[in-house]
C-alpha positions as CSV (number, residue, x, y, z in Angstrom):
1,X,-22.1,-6.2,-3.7
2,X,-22.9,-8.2,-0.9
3,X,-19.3,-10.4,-0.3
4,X,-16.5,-8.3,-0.2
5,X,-12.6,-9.2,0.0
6,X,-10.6,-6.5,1.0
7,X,-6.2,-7.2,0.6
8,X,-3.2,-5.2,1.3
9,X,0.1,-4.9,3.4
10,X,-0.2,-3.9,7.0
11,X,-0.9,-0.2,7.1
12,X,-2.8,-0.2,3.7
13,X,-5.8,0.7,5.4
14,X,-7.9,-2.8,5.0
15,X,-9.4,-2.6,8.2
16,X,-10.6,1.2,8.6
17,X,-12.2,0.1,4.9
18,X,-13.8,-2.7,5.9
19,X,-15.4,-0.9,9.0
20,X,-16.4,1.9,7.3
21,X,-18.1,-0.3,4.7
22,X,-19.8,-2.9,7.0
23,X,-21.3,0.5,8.4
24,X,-22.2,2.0,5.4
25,X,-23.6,-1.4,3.5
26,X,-24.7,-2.7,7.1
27,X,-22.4,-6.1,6.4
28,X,-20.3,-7.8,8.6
29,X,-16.3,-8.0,8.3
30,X,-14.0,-10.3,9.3
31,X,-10.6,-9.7,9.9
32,X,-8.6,-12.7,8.5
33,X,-6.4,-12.1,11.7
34,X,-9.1,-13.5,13.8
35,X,-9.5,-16.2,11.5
36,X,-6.0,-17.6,11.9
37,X,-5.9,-16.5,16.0
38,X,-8.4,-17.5,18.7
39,X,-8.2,-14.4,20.6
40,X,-8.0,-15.4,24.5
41,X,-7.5,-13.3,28.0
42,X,-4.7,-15.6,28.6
43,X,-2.9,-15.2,25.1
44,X,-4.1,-16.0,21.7
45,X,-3.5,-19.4,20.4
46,X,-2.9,-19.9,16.1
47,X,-6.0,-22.1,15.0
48,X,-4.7,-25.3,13.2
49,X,-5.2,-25.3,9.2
50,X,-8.5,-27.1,9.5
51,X,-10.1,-25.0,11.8
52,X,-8.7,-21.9,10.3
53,X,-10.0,-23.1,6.9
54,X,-13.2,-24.4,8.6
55,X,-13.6,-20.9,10.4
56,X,-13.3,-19.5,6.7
57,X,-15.8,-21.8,5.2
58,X,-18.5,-21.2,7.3
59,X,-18.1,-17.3,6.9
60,X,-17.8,-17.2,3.1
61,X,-21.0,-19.5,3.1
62,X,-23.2,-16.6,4.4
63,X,-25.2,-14.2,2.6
64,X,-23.0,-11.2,2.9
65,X,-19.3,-10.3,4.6
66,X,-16.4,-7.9,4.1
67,X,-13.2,-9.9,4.7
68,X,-9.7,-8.4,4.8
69,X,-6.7,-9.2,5.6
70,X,-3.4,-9.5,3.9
71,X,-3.2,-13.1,3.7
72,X,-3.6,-14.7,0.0
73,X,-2.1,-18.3,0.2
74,X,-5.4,-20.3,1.4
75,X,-7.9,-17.6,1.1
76,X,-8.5,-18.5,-2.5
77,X,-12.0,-19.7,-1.8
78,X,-12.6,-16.4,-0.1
79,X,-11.5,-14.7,-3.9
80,X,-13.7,-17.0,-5.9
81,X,-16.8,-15.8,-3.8
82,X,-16.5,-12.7,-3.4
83,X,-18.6,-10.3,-5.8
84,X,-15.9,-7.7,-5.4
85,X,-12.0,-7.9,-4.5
86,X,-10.4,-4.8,-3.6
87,X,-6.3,-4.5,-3.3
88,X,-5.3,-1.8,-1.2
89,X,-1.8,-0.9,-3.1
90,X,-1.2,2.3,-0.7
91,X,2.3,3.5,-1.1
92,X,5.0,1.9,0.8
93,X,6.0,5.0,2.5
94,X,2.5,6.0,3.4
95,X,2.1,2.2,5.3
96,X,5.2,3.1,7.2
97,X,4.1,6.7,8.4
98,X,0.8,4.8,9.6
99,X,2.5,1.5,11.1
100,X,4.3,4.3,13.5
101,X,1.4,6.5,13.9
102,X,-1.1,3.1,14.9
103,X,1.7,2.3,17.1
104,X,1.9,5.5,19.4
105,X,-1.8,5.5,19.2
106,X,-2.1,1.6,20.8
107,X,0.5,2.4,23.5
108,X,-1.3,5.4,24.7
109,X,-3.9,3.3,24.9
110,X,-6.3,5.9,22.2
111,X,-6.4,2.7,19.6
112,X,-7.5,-0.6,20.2
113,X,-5.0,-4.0,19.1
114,X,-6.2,-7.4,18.9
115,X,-2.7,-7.9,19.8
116,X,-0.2,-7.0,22.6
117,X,1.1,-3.4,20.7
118,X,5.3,-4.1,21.8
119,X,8.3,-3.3,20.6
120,X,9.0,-6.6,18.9
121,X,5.9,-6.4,17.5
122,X,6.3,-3.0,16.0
123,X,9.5,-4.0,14.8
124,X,7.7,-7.1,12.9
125,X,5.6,-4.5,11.2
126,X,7.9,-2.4,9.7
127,X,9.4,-6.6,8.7
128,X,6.1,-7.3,7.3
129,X,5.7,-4.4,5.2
130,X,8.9,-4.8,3.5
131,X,8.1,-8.3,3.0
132,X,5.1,-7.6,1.1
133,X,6.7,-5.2,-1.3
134,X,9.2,-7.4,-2.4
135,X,7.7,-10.8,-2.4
136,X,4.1,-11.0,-1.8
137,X,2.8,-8.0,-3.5
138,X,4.3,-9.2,-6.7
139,X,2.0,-12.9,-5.9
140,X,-0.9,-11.4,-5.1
141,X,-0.9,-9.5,-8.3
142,X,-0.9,-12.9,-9.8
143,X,-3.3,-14.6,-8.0
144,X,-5.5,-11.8,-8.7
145,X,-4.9,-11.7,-11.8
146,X,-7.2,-13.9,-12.9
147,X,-10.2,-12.4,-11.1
148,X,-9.6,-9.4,-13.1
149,X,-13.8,-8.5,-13.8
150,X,-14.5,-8.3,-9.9
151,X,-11.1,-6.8,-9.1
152,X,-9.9,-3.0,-8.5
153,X,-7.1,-1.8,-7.5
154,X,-6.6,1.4,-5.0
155,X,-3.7,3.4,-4.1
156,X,-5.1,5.7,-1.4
157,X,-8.1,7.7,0.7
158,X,-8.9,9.5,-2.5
159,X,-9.3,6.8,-4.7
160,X,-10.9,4.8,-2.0
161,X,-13.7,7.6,-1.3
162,X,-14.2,8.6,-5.0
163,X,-15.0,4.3,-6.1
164,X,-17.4,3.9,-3.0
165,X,-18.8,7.5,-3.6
166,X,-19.5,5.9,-7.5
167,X,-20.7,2.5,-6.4
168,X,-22.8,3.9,-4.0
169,X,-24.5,6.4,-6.1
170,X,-24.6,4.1,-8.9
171,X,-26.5,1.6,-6.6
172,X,-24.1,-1.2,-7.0
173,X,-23.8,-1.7,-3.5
């Protein structure tokens, strides 16, 4: 398993996956975030479509990379070369606990944000993760669908630790 998609709702844990993974399989990971955003001093500005698409391109055309993120609409390129796609379906309530939890964290400055951790923004989160249970979860399941024999599905930490525990003795990594 060299290219890796990781997708789920904020919270899911996509991120502390894909780290812990690019450690482990000594891969690099992308957060789609920085894909859409060029992060700045001065404020991050939204890449157009091109470039966003462009940026994508030229990552999935390398020989190995864990991307996550929770966007699904024009990643589909990402899907199709990925050797494994993992959905992070982590419990609704568990998502919230952890959107609250990253947000004390980033304000006491103990957890780092690639954005500006605010009040608006928190309250965006909590907006986001509803979203995705109600409308976007049910597409992705779709989409994913039909990428069924390089697709698993994960609900939380145990499941998470148990498949890579697996694949990793198993030599599938």
């Amino acid at each position: 398993m060299q290219k890796i998609h990781i997708i789920g709702s904020v919270g899911s844990g996509k991120t502390t996956l894909a780290r812990s993974l690019s450690t482990r399989l000594n891969i690099p990971f992308y957060e789609l975030d920085n894909v859409v955003w060029k992060r700045c001093t001065s404020g991050d500005i939204r890449r157009s479509a091109d470039e966003r698409n462009e940026y994508l391109n030229s990552i999935i055309h390398t020989d190995a990379w864990i991307i996550e993120g929770v966007h699904y609409e024009w990643v589909t390129q990402s899907f199709q070369h990925a050797d494994l796609i993992i959905f992070l379906d982590t419990d609704y309530s568990k998502r919230t606990y952890r959107i609250i939890k990253r947000f004390i964290l980033q304000m006491a400055g103990l957890e780092k944000a690639n954005y500006q951790p605010t009040f608006m923004m928190f309250r965006k989160m909590f907006k986001w993760n509803a979203y995705f249970e109600k409308e976007s979860k049910p597409e992705i399941v779709k989409i994913l669908s039909q990428y069924h024999e390089k697709l698993i599905i994960l609900k939380d930490n145990k499941d998470i630790e148990k498949y890579f525990k697996k694949m990793l003795s198993n030599g599938t990594a």
